[in-house]
C-alpha atoms as an extended CHARMM CRD file, in Angstrom:
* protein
*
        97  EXT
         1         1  UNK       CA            -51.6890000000      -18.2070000000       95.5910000000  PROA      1               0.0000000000
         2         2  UNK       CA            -47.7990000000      -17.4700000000       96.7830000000  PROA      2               0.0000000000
         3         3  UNK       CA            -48.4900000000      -14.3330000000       95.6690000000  PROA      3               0.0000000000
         4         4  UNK       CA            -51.4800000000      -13.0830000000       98.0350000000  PROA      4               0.0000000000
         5         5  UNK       CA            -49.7130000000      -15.0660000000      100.4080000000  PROA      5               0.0000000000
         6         6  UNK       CA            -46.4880000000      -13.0590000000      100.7750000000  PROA      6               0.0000000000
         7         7  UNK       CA            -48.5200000000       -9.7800000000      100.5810000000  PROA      7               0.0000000000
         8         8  UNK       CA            -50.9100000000       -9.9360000000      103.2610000000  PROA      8               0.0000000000
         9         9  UNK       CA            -47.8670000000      -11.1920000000      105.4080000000  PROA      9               0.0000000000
        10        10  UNK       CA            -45.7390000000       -7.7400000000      104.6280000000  PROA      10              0.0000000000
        11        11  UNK       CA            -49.2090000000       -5.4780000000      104.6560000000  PROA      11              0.0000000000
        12        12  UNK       CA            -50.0080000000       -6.9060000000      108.2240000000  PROA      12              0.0000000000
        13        13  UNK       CA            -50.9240000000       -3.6110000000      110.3080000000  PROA      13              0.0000000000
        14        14  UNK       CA            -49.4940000000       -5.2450000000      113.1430000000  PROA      14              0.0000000000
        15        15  UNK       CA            -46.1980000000       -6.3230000000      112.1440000000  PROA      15              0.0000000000
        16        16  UNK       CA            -43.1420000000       -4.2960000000      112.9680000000  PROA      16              0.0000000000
        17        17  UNK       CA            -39.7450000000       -3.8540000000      111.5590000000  PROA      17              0.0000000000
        18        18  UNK       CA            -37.6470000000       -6.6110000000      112.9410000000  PROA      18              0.0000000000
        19        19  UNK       CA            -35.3540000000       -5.2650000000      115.6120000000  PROA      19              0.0000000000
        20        20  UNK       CA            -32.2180000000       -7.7740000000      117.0360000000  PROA      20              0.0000000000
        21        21  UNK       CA            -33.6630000000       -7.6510000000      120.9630000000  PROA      21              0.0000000000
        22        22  UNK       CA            -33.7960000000       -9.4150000000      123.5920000000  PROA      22              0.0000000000
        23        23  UNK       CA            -35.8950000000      -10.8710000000      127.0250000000  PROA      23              0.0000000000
        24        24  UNK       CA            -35.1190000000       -9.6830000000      130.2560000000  PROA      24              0.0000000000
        25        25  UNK       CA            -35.6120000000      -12.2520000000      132.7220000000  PROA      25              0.0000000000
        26        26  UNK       CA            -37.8930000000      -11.5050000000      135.8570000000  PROA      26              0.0000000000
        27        27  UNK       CA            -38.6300000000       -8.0510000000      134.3080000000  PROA      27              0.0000000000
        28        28  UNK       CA            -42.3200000000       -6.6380000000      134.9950000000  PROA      28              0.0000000000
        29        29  UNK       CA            -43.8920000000       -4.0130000000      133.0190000000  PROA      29              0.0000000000
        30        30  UNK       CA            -44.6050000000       -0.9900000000      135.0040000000  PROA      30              0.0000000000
        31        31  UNK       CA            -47.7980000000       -0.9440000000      132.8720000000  PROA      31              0.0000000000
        32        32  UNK       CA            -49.5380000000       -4.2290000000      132.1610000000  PROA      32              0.0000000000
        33        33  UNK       CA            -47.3310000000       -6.0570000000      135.7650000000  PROA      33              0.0000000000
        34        34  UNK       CA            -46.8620000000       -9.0040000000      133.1040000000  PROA      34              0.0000000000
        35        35  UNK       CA            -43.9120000000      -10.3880000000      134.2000000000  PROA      35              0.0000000000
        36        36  UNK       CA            -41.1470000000      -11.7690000000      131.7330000000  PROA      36              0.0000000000
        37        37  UNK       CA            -42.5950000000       -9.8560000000      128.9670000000  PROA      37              0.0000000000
        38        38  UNK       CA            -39.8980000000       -6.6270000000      128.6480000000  PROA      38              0.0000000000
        39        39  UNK       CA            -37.3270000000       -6.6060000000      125.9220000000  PROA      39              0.0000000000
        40        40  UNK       CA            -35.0560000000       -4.5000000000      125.5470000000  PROA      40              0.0000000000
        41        41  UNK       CA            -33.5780000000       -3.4680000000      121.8390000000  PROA      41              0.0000000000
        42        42  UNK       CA            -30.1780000000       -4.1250000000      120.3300000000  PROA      42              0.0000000000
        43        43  UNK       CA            -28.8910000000       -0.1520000000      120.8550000000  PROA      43              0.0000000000
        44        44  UNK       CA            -29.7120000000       -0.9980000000      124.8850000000  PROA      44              0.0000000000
        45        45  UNK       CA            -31.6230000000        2.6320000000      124.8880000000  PROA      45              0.0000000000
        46        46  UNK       CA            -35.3160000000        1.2600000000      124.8920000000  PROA      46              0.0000000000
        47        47  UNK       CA            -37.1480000000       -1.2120000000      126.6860000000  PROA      47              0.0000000000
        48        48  UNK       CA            -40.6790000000       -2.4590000000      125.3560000000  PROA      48              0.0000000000
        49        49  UNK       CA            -43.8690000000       -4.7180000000      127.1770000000  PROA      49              0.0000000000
        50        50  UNK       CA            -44.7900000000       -7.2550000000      124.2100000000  PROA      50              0.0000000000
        51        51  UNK       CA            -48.0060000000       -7.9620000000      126.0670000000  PROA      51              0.0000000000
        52        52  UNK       CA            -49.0810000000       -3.6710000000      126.2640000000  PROA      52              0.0000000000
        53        53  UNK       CA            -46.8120000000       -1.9960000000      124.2090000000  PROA      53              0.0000000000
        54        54  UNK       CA            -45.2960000000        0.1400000000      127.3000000000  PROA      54              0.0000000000
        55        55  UNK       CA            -41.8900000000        2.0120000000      126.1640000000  PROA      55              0.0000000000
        56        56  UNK       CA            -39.4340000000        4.0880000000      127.6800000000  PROA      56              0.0000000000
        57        57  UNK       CA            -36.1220000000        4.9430000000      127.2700000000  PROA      57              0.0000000000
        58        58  UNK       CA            -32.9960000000        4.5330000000      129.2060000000  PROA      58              0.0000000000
        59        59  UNK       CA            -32.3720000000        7.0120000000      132.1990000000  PROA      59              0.0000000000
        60        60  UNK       CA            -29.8830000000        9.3600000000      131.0580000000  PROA      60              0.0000000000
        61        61  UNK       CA            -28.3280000000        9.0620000000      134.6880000000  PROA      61              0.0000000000
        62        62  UNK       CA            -27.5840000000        6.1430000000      136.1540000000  PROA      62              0.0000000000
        63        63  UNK       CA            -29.2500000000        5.1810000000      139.9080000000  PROA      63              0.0000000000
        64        64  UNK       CA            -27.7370000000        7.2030000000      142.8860000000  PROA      64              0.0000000000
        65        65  UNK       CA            -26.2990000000        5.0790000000      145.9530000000  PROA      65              0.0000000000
        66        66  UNK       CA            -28.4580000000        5.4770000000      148.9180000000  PROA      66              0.0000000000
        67        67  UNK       CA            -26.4380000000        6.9200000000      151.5800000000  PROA      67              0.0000000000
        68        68  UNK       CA            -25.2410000000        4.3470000000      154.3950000000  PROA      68              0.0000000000
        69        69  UNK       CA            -22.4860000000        4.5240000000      157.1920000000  PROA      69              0.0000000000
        70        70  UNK       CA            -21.1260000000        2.5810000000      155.1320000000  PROA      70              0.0000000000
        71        71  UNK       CA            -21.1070000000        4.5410000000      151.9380000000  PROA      71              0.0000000000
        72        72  UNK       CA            -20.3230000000        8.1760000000      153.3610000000  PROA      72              0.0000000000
        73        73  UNK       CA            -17.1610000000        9.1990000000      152.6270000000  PROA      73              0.0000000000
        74        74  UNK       CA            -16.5440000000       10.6060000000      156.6930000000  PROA      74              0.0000000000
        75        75  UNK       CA            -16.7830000000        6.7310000000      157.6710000000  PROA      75              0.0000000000
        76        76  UNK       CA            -14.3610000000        5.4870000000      155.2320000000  PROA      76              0.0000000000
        77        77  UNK       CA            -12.2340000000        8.1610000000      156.4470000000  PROA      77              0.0000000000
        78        78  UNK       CA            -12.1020000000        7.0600000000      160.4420000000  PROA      78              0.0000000000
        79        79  UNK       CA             -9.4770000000        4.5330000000      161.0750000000  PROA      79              0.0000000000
        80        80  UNK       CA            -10.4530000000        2.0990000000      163.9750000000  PROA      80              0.0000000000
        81        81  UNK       CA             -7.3720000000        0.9290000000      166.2000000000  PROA      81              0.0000000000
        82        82  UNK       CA             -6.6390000000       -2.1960000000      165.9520000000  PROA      82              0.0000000000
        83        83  UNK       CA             -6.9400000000       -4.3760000000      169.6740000000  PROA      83              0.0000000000
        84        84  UNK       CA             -6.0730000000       -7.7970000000      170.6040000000  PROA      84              0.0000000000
        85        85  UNK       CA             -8.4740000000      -10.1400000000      171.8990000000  PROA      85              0.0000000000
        86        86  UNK       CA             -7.8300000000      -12.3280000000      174.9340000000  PROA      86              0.0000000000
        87        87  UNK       CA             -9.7490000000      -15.3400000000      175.2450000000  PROA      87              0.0000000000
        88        88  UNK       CA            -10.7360000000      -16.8540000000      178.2960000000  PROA      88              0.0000000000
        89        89  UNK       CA            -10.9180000000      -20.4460000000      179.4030000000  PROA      89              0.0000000000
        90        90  UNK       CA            -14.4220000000      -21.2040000000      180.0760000000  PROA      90              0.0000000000
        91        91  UNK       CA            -12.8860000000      -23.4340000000      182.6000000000  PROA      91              0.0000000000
        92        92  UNK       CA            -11.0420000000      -21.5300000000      184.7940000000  PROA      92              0.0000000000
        93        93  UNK       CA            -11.9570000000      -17.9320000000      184.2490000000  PROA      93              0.0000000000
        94        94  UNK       CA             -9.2000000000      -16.5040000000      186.7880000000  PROA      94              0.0000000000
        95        95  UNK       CA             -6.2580000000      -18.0750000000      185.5460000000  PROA      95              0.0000000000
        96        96  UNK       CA             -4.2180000000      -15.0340000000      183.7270000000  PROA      96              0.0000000000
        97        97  UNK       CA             -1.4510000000      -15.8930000000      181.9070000000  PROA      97              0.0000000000
């Protein structure tokens, strides 16, 4: 009975090589929408939905920064001048010192 046991386990059409992977938390498939379901393998090049079956691989580039003013290089280039502050008493707005 071991026997048939341990063959129908390693005949199973639905069994896969066992890959080192792991979950990625709050990921949804872009298939299925199941949420917490993506793993990605152990070479980091492929993510798979355990729920669909959905794979892809790894973008060969990596995202592109939206431009911002913040992010363009012409406004890291401007130097502001530097000012003091004067602060007023709320008290006596006329006094100068």
């Amino acid at each position: 009975m071991d026997d048939n046991n341990s063959d129908s386990n390693h005949n199973a059409p639905y069994q896969v090589a066992a890959k080192p992977r792991r979950f990625i938390a709050g990921a949804v498939c872009p298939r299925c929408a199941a949420m917490d379901r993506i793993v990605v393998h152990a070479d980091g090049e492929t993510r798979e939905c355990i729920d669909c079956g959905f794979s892809d691989a790894r973008p060969a580039a990596g995202p592109v920064a939206v431009p911002t003013r913040v992010t363009r290089p012409a406004a890291r280039r401007i130097e502001t001048v530097a000012e003091p502050v004067r602060l007023l008493d709320p008290k006596n707005p006329t006094k100068r010192d």
